[in-house]
C-alpha positions as CSV (number, residue, x, y, z in Angstrom):
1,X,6.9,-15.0,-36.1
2,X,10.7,-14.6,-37.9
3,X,9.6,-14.1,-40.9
4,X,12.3,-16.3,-43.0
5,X,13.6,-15.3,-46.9
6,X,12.7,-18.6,-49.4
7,X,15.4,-19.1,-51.7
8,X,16.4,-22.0,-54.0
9,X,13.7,-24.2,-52.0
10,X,13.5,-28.2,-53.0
11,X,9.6,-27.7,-53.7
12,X,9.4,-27.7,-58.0
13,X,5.9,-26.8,-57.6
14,X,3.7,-25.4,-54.4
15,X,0.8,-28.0,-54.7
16,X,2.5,-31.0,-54.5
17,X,1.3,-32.3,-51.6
18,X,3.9,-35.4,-51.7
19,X,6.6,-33.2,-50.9
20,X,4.7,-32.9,-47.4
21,X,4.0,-36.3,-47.2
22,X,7.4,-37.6,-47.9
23,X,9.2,-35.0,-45.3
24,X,6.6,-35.9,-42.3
25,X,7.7,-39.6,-43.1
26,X,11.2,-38.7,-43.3
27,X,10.9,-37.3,-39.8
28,X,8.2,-38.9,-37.8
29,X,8.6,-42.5,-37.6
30,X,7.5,-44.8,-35.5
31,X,10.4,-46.4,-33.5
32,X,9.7,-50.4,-32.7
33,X,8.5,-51.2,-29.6
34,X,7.1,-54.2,-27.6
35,X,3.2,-53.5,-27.3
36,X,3.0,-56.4,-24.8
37,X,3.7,-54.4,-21.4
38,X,1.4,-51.9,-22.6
39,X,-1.5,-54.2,-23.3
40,X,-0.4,-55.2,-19.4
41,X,-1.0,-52.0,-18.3
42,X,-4.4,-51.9,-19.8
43,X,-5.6,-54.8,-18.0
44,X,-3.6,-53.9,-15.3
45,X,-6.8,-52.9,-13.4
46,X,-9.3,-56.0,-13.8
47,X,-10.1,-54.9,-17.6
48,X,-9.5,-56.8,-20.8
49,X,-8.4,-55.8,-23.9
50,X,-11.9,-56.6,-26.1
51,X,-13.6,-54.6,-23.1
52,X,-10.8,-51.6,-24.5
53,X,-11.7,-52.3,-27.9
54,X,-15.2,-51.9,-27.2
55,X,-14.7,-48.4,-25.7
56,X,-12.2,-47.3,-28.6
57,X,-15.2,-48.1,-31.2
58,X,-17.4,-45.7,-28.8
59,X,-15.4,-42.6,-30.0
60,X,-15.8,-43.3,-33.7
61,X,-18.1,-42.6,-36.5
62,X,-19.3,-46.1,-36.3
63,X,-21.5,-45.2,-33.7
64,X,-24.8,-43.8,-35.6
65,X,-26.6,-43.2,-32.9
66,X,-25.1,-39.6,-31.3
67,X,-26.5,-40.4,-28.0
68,X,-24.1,-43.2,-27.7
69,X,-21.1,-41.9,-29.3
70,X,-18.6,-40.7,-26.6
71,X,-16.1,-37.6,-26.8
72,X,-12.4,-38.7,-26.9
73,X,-10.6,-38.0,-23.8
74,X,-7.8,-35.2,-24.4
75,X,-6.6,-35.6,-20.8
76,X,-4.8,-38.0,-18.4
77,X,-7.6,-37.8,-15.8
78,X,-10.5,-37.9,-18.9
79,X,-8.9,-41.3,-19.7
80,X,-8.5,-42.7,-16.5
81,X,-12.0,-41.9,-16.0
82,X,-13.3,-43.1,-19.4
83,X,-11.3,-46.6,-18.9
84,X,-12.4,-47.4,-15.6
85,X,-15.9,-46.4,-15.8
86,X,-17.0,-46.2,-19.3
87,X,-14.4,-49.3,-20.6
88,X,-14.0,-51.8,-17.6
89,X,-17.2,-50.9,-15.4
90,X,-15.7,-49.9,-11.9
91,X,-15.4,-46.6,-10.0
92,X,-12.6,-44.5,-10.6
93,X,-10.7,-43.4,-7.7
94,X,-7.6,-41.6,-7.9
95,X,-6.0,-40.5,-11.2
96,X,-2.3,-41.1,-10.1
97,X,-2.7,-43.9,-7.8
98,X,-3.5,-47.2,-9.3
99,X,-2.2,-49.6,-11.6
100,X,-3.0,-48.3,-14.8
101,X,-1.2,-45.4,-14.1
102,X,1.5,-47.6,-12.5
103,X,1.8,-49.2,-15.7
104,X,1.8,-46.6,-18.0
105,X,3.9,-44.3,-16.6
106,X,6.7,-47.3,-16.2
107,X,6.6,-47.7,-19.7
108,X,7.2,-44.0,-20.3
109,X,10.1,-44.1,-18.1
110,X,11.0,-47.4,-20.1
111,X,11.0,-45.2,-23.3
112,X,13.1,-42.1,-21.5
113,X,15.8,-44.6,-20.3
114,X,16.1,-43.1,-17.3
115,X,18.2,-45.6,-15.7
116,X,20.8,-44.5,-17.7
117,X,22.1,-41.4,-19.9
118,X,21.1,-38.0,-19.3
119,X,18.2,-39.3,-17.3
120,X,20.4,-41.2,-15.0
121,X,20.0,-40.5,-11.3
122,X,16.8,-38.5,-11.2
123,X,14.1,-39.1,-9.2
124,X,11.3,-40.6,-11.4
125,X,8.9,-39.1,-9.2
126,X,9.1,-35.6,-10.8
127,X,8.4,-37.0,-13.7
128,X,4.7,-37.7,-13.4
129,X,3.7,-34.2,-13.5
130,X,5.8,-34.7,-17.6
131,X,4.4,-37.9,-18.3
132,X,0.8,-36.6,-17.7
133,X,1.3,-33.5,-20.0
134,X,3.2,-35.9,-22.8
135,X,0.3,-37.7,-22.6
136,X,-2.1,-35.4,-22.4
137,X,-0.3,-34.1,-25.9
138,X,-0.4,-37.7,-27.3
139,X,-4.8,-37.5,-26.7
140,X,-4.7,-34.2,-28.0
141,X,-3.0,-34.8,-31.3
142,X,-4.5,-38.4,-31.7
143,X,-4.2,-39.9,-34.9
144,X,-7.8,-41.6,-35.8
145,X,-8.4,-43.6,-38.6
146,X,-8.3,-42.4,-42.1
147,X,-10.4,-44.5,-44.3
148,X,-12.6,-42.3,-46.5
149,X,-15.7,-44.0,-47.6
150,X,-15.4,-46.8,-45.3
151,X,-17.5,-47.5,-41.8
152,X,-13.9,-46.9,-39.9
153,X,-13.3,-43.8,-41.6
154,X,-12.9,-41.3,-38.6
155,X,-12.7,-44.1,-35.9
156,X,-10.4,-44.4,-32.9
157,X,-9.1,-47.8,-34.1
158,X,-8.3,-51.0,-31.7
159,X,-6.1,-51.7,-29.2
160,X,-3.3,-52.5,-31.1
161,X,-4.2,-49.2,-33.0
162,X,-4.4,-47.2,-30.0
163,X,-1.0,-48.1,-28.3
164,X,0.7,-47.9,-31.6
165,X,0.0,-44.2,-31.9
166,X,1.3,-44.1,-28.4
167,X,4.7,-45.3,-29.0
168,X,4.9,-43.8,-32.0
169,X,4.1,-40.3,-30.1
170,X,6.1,-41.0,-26.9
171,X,9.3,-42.9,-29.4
172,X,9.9,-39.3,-31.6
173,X,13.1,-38.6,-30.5
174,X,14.9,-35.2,-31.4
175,X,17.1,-32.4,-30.7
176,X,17.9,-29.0,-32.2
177,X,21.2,-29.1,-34.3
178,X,22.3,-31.3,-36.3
179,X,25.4,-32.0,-34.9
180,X,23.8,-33.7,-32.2
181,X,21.8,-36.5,-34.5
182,X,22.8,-40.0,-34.1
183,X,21.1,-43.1,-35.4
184,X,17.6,-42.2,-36.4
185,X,16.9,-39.4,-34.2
186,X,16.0,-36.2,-36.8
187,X,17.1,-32.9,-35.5
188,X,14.8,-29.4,-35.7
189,X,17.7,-28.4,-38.0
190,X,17.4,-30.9,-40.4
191,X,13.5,-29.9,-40.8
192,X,14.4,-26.3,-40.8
193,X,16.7,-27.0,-44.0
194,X,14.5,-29.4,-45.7
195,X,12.5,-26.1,-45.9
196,X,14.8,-23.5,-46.4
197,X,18.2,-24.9,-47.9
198,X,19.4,-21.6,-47.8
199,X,18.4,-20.2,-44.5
200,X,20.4,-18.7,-42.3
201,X,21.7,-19.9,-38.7
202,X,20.5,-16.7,-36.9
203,X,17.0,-17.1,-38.7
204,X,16.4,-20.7,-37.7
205,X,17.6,-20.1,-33.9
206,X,14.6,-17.3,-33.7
207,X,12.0,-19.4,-35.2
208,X,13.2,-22.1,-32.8
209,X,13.2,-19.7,-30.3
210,X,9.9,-18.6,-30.9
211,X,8.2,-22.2,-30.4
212,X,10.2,-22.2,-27.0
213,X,8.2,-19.2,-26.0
214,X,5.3,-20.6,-27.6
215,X,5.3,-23.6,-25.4
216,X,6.7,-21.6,-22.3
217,X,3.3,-19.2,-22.1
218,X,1.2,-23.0,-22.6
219,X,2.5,-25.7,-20.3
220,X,5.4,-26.0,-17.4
221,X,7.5,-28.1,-20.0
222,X,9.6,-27.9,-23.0
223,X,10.2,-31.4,-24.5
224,X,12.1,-31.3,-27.8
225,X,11.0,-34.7,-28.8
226,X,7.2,-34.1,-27.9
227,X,7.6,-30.2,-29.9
228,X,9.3,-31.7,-32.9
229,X,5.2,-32.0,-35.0
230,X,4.8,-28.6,-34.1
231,X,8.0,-27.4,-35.1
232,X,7.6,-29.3,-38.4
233,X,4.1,-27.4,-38.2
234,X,5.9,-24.4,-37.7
235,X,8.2,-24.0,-40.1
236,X,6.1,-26.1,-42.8
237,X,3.7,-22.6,-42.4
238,X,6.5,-20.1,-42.9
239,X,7.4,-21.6,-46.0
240,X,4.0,-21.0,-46.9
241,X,4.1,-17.6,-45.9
242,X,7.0,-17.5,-48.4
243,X,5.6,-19.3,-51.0
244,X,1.7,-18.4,-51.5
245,X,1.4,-15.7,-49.2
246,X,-0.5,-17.4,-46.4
247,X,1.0,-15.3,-43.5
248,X,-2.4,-14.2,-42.2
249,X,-4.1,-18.0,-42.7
250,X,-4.6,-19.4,-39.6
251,X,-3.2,-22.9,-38.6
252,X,-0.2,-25.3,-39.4
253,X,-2.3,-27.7,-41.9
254,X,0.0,-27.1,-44.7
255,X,-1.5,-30.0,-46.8
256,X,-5.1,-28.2,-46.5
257,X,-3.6,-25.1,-48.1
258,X,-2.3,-26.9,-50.9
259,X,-5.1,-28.6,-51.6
260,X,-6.5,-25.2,-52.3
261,X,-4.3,-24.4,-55.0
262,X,-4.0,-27.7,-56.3
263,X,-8.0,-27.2,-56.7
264,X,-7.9,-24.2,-58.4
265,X,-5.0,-25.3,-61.2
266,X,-6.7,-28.1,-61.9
267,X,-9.6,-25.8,-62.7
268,X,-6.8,-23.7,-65.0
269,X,-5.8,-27.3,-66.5
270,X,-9.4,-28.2,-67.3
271,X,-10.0,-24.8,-68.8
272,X,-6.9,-25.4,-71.1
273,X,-8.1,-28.9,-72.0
274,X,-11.4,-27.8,-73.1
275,X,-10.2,-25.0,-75.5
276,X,-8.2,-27.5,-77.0
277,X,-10.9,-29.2,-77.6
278,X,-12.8,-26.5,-78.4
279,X,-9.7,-25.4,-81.0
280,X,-9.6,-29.2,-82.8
281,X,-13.6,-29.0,-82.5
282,X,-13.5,-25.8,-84.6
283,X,-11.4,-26.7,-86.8
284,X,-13.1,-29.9,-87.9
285,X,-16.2,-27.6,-88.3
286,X,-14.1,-25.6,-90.5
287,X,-13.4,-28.6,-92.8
288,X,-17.1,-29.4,-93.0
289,X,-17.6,-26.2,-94.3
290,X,-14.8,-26.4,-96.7
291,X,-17.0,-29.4,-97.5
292,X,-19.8,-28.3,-97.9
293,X,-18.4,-25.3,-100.2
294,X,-17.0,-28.3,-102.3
295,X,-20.1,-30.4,-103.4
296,X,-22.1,-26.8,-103.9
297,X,-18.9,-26.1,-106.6
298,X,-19.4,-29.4,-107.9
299,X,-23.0,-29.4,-107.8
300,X,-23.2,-26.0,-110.5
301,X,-20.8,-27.6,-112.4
302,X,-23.1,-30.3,-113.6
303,X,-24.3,-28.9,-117.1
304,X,-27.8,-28.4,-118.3
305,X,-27.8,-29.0,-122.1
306,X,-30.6,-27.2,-123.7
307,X,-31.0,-26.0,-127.7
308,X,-29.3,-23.4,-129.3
309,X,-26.2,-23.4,-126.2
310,X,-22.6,-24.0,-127.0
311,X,-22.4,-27.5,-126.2
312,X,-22.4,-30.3,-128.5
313,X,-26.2,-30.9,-127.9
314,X,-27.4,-27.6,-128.5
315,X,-28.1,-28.2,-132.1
316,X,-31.8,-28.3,-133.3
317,X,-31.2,-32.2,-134.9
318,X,-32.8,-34.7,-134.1
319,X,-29.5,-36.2,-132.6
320,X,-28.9,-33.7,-130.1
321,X,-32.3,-33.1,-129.1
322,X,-32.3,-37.2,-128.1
323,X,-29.1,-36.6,-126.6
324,X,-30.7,-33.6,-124.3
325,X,-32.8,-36.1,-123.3
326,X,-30.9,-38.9,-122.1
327,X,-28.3,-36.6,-120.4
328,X,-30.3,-34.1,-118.7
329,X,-32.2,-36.5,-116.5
330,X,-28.9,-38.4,-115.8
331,X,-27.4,-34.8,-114.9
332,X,-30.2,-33.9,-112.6
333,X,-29.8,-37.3,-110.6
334,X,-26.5,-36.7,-110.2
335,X,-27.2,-33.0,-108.7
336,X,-29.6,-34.2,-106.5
337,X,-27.1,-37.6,-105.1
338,X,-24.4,-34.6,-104.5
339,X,-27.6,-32.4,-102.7
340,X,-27.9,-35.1,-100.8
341,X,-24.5,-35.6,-99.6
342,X,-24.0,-31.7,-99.2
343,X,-27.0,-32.1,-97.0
344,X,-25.2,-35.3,-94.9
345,X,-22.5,-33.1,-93.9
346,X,-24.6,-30.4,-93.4
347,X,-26.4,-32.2,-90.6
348,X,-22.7,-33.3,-89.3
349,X,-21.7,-29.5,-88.9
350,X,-25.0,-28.7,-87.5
351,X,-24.8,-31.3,-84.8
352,X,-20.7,-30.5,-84.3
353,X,-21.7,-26.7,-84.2
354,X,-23.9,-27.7,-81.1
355,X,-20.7,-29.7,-79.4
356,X,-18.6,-26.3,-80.3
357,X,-21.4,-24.2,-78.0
358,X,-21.3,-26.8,-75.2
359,X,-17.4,-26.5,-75.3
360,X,-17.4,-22.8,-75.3
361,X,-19.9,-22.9,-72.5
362,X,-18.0,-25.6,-70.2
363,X,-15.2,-23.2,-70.7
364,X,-17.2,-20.4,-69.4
365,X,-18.4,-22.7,-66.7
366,X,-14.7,-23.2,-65.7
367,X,-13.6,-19.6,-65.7
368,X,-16.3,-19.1,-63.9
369,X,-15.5,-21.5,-61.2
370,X,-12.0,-20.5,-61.5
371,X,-13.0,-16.6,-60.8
372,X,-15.3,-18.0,-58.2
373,X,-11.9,-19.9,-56.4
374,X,-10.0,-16.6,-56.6
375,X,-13.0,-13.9,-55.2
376,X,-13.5,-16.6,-52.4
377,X,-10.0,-17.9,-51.4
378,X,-9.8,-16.1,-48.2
379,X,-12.8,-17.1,-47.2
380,X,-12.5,-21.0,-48.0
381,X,-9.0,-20.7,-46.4
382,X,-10.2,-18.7,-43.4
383,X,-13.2,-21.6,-43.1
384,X,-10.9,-24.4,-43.1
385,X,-8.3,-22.8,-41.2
386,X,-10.8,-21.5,-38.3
């Protein structure tokens, strides 16, 4: 891969995952189209739509029992085959020769516009061999449901889910520069500079050049429109490279990688939060101390008067020997009420001393997890990636 230089990139920080959110939405979106003919051209051969739906609900995880769960067809032929027999209940026969087919493959040539344009005037019989391996790309890179939590998390949706994604996949239009784009069709340029503002002409014609080859050594056809998600793949991975040093992590799930380092700074975050803590924790133990210190000060300041000291009732009278009498025992209660309130918040700093261990050993905990994240991120990333 051209290894492309990052400089001055729009990203303010490497784990926000929105920024990749909001760029696939900026450039894949689903064009409006009339789902009608394509519901005809699933019932086009005897079948009915709830008999579809039925069959869609077999590929998900709302099937519990794994001996009836069925694996999602990734070819033309898989789905002609799984449709017939598994959805409407009749024997398949040829792949390219009946109506649903028929159907389908007019409503790709519907999409193309080949009745006018740059497809004008060819013969739309070359074109099944393309519209089998467009939609053979469309099962492969089949968006399921994404419902975490929920029965339908995982599932293969309904019908109306089902063609949705198809129009979606087969209405992407796009072409390389950018002074081709009209309208709403996005332009591999455009994606290439949403990247890297600053890179070069030369270096986005060999990355471009480099999914050409990519997709020459795979399949017969080149579509720019049907290669634009993995050029946003693509180039989404060299900024990676660029920016976290991911040039040997396999894969184009840019999001997953993030995730990764979001993780870990939120394990740096949490470790700053809970020394802070920690800190004010401390520092409130500190003033119990102080506190504590305080009512012992006060505590030998109460005066014992006995006979014979310097105080006004150290005479031997009779005066100031009932004077030592009255005072003393009012002196002692007052030592042991300030005993007892030195003893109050002695039991507070005890009990806050125990918080400041937990503290200090959740912040252990953290580093720990933390020096865990960084000892094992190549082999998370390598697990996930694989």
């Amino acid at each position: 891969m051209p290894h492309v230089e990052q400089a001055g990139g729009p990203f303010a920080a490497e784990e926000d995952i929105d920024f990749f959110l909001k760029l696939e939405h900026k450039f894949f979106k689903e064009q409006s189209t009339d789902l009608a003919s394509l519901q005809s051209a699933l019932t086009a051969t005897g079948g009915s739509i709830s008999q579809f739906d039925a069959l869609l609900v077999a590929y998900g995880s709302k099937v519990t029992d794994p001996a009836d769960r069925k694996v999602f067809p990734r070819t033309w032929d898989d789905f002609y085959t799984h449709v017939l027999q598994d959805g409407f209940g009749q024997t398949p026969g040829d792949p390219r020769n009946n109506a649903l087919f028929q159907a389908f493959f007019v409503e790709y040539l519907d999409i193309l516009k080949v009745t006018s344009g740059d497809w004008s005037g060819v013969d739309v019989s070359t074109l099944q061999d393309q519209f089998v391996e467009a939609f053979n790309e469309f099962l492969d890179g089949y968006h399921f449901l994404s419902n975490p939590g929920q029965p339908d998390d995982g599932a293969a949706g309904d019908t109306t889910f089902f063609l949705t994604n198809f129009t979606e996949f087969m209405t992407l239009t796009g072409v390389h520069r950018t002074d081709l784009v009209t309208g709403n069709i996005s332009a591999y340029e455009q994606i290439f500079k949403a990247f890297f503002p600053a890179g070069t002409e030369e270096q986005f014609v060999a990355l471009r050049n480099s999914l050409i080859e990519e997709f020459r050594e795979d399949s017969d056809y080149y579509l720019p429109s049907h290669a634009m998600r993995k050029w946003y793949d693509k180039v989404q991975q060299e900024y990676l490279a660029t920016q976290l040093g991911a040039n040997s992590v396999k894969g184009t799930e840019g999001v997953r990688l993030v995730i990764i380092w979001r993780l870990f700074n939120l394990v740096v975050e949490m470790i700053g939060t809970i020394q802070k803590v920690g800190s004010v924790l401390a520092d409130r133990l500190g003033f119990l101390t102080r506190y504590q210190k305080a009512y012992t000060e006060l505590m030998a300041d109460v005066p014992v008067f006995t006979k014979g000291d310097d105080s006004p009732f150290g005479g031997e009278d009779d005066d100031s020997a009932e004077a030592r009498q009255e005072l003393n025992p009012k002196n002692q209660t007052l030592t042991e009420n300030l005993r007892s309130f030195r003893s109050i918040i002695s039991d507070e700093a005890k009990a806050l001393q125990s918080n400041v261990n937990q503290v200090n050993e959740s912040v252990n905990q953290q580093s720990n997890l933390a020096t865990a994240i960084l000892q094992q991120m190549s082999t998370i990333l390598q697990a996930i990636y694989r």
